[in-house]
C-alpha positions in Angstrom: 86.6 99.3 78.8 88.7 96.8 77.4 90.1 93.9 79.3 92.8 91.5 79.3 90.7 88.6 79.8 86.8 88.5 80.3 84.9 88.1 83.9 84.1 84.4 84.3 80.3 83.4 85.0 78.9 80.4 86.4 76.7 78.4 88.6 79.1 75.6 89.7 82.4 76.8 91.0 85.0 79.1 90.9 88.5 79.2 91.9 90.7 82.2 91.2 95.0 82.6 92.1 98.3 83.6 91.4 99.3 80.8 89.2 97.1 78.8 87.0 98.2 75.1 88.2 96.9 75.8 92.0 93.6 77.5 90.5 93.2 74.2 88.0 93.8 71.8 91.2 91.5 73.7 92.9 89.2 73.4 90.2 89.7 69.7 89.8 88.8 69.0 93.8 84.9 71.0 93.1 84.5 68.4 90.0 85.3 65.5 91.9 82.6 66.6 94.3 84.9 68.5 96.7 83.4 71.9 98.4 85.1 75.5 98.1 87.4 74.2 101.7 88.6 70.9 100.2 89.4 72.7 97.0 91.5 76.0 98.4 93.3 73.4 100.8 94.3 71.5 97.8 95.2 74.6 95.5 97.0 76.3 98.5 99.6 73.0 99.0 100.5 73.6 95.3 101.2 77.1 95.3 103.6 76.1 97.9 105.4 73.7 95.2 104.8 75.9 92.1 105.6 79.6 93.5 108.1 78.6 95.9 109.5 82.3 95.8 106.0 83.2 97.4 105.4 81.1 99.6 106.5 77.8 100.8 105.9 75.1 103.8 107.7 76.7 106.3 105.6 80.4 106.0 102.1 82.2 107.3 98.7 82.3 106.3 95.6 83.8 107.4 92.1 82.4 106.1 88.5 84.5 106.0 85.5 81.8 105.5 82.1 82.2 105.1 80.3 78.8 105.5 76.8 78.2 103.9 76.3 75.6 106.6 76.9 77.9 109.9 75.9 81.0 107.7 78.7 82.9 109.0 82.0 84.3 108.4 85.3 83.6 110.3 88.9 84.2 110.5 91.9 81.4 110.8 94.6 82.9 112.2 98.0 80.7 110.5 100.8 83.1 112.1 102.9 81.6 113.9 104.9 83.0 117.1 108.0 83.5 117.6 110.5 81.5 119.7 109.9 81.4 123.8 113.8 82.6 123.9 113.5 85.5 121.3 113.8 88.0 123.8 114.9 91.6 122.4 117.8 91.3 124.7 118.8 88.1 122.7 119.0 90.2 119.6 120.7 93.4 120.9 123.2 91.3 122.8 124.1 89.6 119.6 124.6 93.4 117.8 121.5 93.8 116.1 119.3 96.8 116.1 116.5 95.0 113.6 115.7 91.5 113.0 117.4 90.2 110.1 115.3 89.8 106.9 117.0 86.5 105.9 117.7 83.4 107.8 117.1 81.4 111.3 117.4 84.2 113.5 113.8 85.7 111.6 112.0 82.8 111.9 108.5 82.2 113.7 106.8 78.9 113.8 105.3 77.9 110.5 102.0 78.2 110.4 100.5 77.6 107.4 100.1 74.4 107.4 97.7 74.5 111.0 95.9 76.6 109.5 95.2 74.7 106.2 94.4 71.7 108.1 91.8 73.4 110.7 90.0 74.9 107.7 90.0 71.0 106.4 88.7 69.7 109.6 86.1 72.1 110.3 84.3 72.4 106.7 86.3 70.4 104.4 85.4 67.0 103.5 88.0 65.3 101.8 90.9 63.5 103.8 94.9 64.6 104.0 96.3 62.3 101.7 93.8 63.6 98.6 94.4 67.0 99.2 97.8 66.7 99.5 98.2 64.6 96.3 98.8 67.5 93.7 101.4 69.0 95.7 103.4 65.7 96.0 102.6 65.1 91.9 104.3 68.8 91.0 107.1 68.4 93.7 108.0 64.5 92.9 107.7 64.7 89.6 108.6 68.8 88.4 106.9 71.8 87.4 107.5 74.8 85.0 109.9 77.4 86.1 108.5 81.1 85.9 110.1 83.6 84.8 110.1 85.3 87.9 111.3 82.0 90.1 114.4 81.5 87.7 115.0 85.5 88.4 114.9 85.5 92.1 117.2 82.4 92.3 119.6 84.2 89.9 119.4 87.3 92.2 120.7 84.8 95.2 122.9 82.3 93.4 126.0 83.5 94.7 124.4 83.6 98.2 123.5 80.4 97.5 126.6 78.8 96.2 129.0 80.5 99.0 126.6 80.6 102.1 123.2 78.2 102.0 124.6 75.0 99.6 121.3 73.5 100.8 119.3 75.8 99.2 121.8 75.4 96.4 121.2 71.6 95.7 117.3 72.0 95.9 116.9 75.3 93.7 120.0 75.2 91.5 120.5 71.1 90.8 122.7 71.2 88.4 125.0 73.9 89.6 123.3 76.6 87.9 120.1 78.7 87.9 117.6 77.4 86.0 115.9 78.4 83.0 112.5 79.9 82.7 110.3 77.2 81.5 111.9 74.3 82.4 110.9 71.3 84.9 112.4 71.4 88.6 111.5 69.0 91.0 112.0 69.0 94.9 111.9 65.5 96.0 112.9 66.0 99.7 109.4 67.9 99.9 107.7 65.1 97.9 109.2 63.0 100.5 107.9 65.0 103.5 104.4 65.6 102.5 104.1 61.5 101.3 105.4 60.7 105.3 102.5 63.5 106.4 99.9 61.4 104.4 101.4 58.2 105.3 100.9 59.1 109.2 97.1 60.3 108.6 96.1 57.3 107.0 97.4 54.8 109.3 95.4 56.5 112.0 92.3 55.2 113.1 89.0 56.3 113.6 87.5 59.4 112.2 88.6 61.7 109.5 88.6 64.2 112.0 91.3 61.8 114.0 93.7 61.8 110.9 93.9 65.1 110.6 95.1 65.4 113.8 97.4 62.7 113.1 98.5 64.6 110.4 98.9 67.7 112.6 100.9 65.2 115.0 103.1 64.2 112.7 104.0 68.4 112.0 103.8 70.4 114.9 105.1 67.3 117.4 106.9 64.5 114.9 109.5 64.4 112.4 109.0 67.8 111.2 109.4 69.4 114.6 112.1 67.2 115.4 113.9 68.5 111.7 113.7 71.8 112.7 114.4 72.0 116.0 118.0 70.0 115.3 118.6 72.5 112.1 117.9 75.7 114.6 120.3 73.8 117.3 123.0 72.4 116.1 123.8 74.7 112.3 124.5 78.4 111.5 124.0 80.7 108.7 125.0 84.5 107.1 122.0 86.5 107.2 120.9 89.8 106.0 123.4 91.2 109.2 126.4 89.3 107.4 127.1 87.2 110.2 126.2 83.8 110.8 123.7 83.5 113.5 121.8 79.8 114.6 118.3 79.5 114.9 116.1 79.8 118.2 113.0 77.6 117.6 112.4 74.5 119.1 110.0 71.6 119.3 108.4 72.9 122.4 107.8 76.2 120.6 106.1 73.8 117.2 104.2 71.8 120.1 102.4 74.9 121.9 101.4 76.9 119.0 97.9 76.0 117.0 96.0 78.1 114.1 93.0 79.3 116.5 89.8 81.1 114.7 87.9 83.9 115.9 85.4 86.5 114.7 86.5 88.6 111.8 86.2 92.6 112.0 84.0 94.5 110.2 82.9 98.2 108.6 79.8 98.7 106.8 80.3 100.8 104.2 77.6 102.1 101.1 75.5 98.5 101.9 78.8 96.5 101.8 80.3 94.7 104.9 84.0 94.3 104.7 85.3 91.9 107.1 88.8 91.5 107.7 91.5 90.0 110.4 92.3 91.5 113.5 95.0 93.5 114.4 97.3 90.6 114.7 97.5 91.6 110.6 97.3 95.0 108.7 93.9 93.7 108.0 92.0 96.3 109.7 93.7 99.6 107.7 91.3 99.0 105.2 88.6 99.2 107.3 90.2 102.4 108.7 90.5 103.9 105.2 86.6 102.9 104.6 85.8 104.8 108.0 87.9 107.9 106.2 86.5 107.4 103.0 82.2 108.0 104.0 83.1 111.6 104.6 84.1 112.1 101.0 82.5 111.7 97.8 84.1 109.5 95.5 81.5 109.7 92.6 81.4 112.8 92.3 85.3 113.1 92.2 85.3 110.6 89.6 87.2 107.1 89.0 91.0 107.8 89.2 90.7 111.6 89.4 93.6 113.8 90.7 91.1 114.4 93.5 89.8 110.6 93.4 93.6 109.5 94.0 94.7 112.3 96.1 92.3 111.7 98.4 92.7 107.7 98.7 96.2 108.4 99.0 95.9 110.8 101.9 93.7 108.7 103.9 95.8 105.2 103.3 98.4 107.8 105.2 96.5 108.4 108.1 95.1 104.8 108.5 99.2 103.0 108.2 100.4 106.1 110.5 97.6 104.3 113.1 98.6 100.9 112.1 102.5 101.8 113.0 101.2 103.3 116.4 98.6 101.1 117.4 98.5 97.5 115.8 100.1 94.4 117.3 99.5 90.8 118.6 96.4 91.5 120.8 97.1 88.9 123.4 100.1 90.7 124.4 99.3 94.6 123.6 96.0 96.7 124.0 94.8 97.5 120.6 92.2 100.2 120.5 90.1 98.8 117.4 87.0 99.9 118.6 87.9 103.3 119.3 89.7 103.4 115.7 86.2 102.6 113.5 84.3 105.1 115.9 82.7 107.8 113.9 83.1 110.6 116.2 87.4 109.6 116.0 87.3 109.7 112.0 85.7 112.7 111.3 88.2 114.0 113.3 91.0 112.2 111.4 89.1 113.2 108.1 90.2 117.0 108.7 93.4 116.3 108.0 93.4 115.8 104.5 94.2 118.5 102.8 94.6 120.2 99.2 98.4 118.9 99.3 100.3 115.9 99.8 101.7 115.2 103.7 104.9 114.3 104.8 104.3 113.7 107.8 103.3 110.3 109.7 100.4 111.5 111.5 99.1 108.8 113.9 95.9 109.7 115.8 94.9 109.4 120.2 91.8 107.4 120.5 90.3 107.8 123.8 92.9 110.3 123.9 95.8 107.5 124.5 98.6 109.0 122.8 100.3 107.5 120.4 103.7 105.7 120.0 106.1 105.2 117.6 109.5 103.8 116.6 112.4 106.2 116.9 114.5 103.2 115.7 112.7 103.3 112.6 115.5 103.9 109.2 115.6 107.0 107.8 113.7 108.3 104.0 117.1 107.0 102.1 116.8 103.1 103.7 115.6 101.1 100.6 112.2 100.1 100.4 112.1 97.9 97.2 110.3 98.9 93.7 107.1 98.2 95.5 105.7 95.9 92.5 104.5 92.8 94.9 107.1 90.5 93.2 109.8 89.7 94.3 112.1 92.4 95.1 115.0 90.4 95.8 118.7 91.0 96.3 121.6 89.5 96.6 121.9 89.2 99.9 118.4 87.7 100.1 116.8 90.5 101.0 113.0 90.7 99.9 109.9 92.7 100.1 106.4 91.7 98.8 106.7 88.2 97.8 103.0 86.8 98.6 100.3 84.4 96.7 96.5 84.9 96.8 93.8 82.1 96.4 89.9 83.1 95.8 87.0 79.9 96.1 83.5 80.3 95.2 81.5 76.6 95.4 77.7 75.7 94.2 76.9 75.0 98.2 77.2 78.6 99.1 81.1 78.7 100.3 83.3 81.5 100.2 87.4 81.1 100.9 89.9 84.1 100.5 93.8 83.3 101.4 96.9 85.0 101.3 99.7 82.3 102.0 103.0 83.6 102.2 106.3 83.0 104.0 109.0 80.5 103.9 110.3 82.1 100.1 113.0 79.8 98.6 115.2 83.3 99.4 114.1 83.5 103.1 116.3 80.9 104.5 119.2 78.1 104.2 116.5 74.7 103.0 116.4 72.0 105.9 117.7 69.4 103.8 115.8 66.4 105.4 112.6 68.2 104.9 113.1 70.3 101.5 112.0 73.6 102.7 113.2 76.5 104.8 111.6 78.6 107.6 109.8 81.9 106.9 111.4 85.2 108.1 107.9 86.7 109.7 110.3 88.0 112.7 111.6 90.4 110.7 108.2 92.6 110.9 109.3 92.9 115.0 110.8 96.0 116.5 113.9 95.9 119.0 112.4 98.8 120.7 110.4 97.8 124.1 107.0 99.0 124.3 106.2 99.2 121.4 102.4 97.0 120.0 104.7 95.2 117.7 107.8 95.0 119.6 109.3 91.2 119.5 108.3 89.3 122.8 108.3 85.7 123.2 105.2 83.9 122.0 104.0 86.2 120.4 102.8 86.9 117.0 104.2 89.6 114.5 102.1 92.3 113.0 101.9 90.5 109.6 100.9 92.2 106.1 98.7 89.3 104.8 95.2 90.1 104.5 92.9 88.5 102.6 89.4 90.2 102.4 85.3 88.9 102.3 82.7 91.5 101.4 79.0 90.9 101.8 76.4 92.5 100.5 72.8 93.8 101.4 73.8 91.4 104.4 74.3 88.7 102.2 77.8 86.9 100.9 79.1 87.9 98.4 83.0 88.1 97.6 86.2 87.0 98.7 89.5 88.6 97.3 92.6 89.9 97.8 96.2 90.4 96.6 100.3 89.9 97.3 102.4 92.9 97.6 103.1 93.2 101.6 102.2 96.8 102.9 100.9 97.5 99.7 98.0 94.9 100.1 95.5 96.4 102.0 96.0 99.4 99.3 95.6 97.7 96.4 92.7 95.6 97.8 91.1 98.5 98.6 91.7 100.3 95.2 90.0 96.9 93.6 87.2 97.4 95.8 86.6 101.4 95.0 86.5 100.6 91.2 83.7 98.0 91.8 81.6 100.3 94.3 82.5 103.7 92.8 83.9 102.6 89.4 80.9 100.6 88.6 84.0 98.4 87.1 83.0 94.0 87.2 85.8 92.1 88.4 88.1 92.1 85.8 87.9 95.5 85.1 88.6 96.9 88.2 91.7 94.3 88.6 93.1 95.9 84.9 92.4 99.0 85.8 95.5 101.5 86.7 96.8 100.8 90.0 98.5 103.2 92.9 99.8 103.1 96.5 101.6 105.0 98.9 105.2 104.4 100.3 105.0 107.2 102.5 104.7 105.0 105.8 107.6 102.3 107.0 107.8 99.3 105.3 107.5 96.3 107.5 110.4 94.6 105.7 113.7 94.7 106.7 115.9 97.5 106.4 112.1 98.8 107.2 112.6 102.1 104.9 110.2 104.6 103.9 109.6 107.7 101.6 107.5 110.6 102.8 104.9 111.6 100.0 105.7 108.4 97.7 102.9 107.6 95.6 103.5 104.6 93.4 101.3 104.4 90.1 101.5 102.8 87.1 102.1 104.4 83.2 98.7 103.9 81.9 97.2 106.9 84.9 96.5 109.9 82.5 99.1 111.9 82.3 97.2 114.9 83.7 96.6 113.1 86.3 99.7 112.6 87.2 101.0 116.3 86.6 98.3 117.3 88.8 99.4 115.1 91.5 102.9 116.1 91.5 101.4 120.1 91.5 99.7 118.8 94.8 103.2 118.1 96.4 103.3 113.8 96.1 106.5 112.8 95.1 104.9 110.3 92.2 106.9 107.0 90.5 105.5 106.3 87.9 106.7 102.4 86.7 105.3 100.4 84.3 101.8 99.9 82.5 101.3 96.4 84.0 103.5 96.5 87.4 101.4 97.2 90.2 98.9 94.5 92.2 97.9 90.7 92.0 94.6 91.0 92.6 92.2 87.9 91.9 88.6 87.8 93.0 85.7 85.9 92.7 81.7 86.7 93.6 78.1 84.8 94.5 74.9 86.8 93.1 72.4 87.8 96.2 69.2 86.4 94.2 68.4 83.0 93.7 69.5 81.2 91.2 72.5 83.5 91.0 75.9 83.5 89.2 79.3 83.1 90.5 82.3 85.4 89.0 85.5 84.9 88.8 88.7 87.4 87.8 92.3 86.7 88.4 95.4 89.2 87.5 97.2 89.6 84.0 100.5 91.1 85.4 103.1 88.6 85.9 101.2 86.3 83.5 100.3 83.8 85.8 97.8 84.3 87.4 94.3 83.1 86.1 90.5 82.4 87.5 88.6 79.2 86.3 85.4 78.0 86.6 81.9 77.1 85.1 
């Protein structure tokens, strides 16, 4: 099959992403003597510099780790909560029957950075101030503008000019959108992350104790302090068209921490997939796993009318029980037992059918019936193009717009990440700081009762979702892609054309990509398409006819639009290899090792 680049093998490390500077500084850290921790801490700051219309400061991130040394896998939770005063009445009183998708209004605490840091305490090894340095080098001192970054600001300039003119001084310097390729800088983040290393370093005693300095210095100093006065006392347009203030504060910064916790888990043809909890679409693909045993795959063959028909229809059921059921645990009873139990999905299985739904179908485990949105937009409220860039208009409004990191080290260490969040679109920059707050909020309902309705404190259902696989009981991959709902679809597909496929790495991230947009989107305006299936060109033909005969209502886009998967793998025997693949589309992403 040919490829667009080959499978990396190796015995010393490997670090996969969505742009090749992180993946190098990530790289760099496991020469210097660094482990797979210290190295994705590193290479997740500077995707924060050089994709900053993925991710930035200010965003979410969730972590899966498996640690040679506890010989175990866990989950970091890096989603921050809303405000205590984001009350639903707050937002209905002000006119609003969704959150808006840009601005203050849509913000939660930013998380990303507790969570980097408590993966850095816990396994890492190398102190704030190192891992930090690359970010500071790229943001002090400039790096290359994709494509795609001078794109999305040109999509917002106007918005920028007439409405956000901080966002305008950081992302448009000169007064004008610049070019593809050229150097930008952002010195007020330089600025920001040198006071962060500053404050760990002065602090004595243990490593340990500067992180927490570090942390200090976030969540309770300056930073806080920056954000809580830009939320008080300034006002912005947002995706409602009115200017709304922001409701975060420094006590809300102060009580939140990342926390970590047991990931989930299906077992599935002598694979494990572990994933977040419900707190994140995570668990979907264990759902569409638990679907998937009752049908056989191989002998439907790889990308198959019937192969793809039948992923399709069960990513329907599993999002129709993600809309009903999933939400911040600590403030709504998930049943994610009851959702993984056999008996419940051979049930669910008989609903697939010869042709596409239309329906959304969730199911009653333990016979609790199921609830969802009526306030949810009709079939004609945009969803985006569904690509996992950025689908960005002028108003700011965006779906998708995610990075993945991938860490394989000699010691035995697995990191997958999907930081996101916090987009140079998402909201007016906090000029002291050089970064804006993510719009995570915007994933709430304003309808009470529902398991992701907005309450105070409490986390949104978010779409990031990394993945770790083991196998035969062992470690044995970590990977994962952008793209929002589509995620835990495309992940999924990656993983089918490894188990089913018999495709390596880099072959199953080439190969033809599809996903559904039959389900809401959990972006703002929050649209969906009954029977969408997304694919890309290069899906035989037949194939497609076929599907279209079945009933799906199939868009087919380009040859190289669909997923950003990267990946990277640890060999069960001993001495084994470690692999590596990262994704062509976009042309920047990229996997490096030896």
């Amino acid at each position: 099959m040919f490829t667009t680049r080959p499978e990396l093998t190796g015995d010393f490390g490997m670090v996969a992403s969505t742009h090749w500077l992180a993946s190098a500084a990530g790289m760099s850290v496991l020469e210097r003597g660094g482990n797979a921790f210290d190295a994705a801490v590193t290479a997740g700051f500077v995707l924060q510099v050089v994709e900053p219309h993925l991710n930035g400061p200010g965003g979410d991130l969730p972590l899966l780790v498996w640690s040679a040394a506890d010989e175990r896998a866990t989950a970091i939770c890096g989603q921050g909560t809303a405000p205590a005063a984001a009350t639903i009445e707050h937002y209905t009183d002000l006119g609003l029957g969704l959150v808006p998708g840009t601005g203050l209004l849509a913000a939660t605490v930013p998380g990303a950075f507790g969570a980097w840091l408590l993966m850095l305490e816990r396994w890492g090894t190398w102190a704030v101030e190192d891992v930090l340095e690359p970010a500071i080098s790229y943001a002090e001192n400039g790096f290359p503008v994709l494509e795609r970054i001078s794109t999305t600001i040109g999509a917002v300039e106007r918005m920028f000019a007439e409405d956000w003119p901080t966002s305008a001084e950081v992302w448009m310097p000169d007064g004008r959108v610049p070019e593809p390729g050229s150097r930008l800088r952002n010195p007020a983040l330089a600025a920001t992350y040198r006071r962060i290393a500053a404050a760990s370093r002065a602090a004595s005693g243990t490593r340990e104790t500067r992180i927490a300095a570090a942390r200090d210095a976030w969540y309770r100093g300056f930073v806080a302090e920056a954000i809580a006065r830009f939320c008080a006392e300034t006002a912005w347009r947002d995706t409602s068209g009115r200017r709304h203030a922001g409701l975060l504060t420094g006590d809300d910064l102060d009580g939140w921490q990342a926390t970590a916790e047991e990931p989930l888990g299906y077992d599935y043809h002598g694979y494990r997939v572990l994933k977040t909890g419900p707190w994140g679409q995570g668990p979907v693909f264990l759902q569409q796993l638990a679907l998937l045993e009752g049908f056989d795959l191989d002998a439907a063959g790889h990308l198959s009318a019937d192969y793809v028909h039948t992923v399709t229809e069960v990513a329907k059921l599993a999002f129709a029980d993600r809309e009903a059921w999933y939400g911040d645990p600590a403030h709504t009873k998930v049943p994610m037992e009851a959702l993984l139990l056999p008996g419940y999905n051979d049930e669910r299985r008989g609903l697939v059918g010869a042709e596409a739904s239309f329906e959304l179908r969730p199911g009653a485990p333990q016979g609790r019936e199921p609830v969802l949105p009526t306030t949810a937009p009709g079939p004609d409220a945009p969803i985006g193009d569904g690509v996992g860039e950025p689908t960005v208009r002028g108003d700011g409004r965006v779906d998708g717009d995610t990075c993945h990191l991938d860490v394989a080290d000699r010691y035995g260490n697995l990191v997958s990440a999907t930081p996101s969040g916090g987009w140079l679109q998402s909201s007016p920059v906090i000029p002291e700081l050089g970064f804006c707050l993510g719009t995570r909020a915007q994933m709430f309902w304003l309808e009470p009762g529902l398991p992701a309705s907005l309450r105070p404190r409490s986390r949104p259902r978010t779409t990031l979702s990394p993945s770790l696989a083991l196998r035969d009981g062992r470690p044995w991959m970590a990977f994962g892609t952008p793209g929002g709902d589509q995620q835990d679809q495309w992940s999924l597909n990656f993983f089918l054309s490894v188990v089913h496929g018999g495709l390596n790495l880099q072959e199953a991230i080439d190969a033809p990509m599809f996903h559904s947009v039959h389900f809401p989107s959990s972006f703002y305006p929050r649209g969906a398409r009954p029977g969408g299936l997304v694919v890309e060109e290069r899906l035989d033909p037949e194939v497609v006819a076929e599907l279209r005969r079945r009933g799906h209502d199939v868009d087919v886009q380009g040859p190289w639009t669909l997923g950003r998967l990267s990946a990277v793998t640890r060999d069960s025997g001993e001495p084994g290899f470690l692999r590596a693949a990262a994704n062509p589309r976009g042309a920047q992403g990229y996997a490096v090792g030896r």
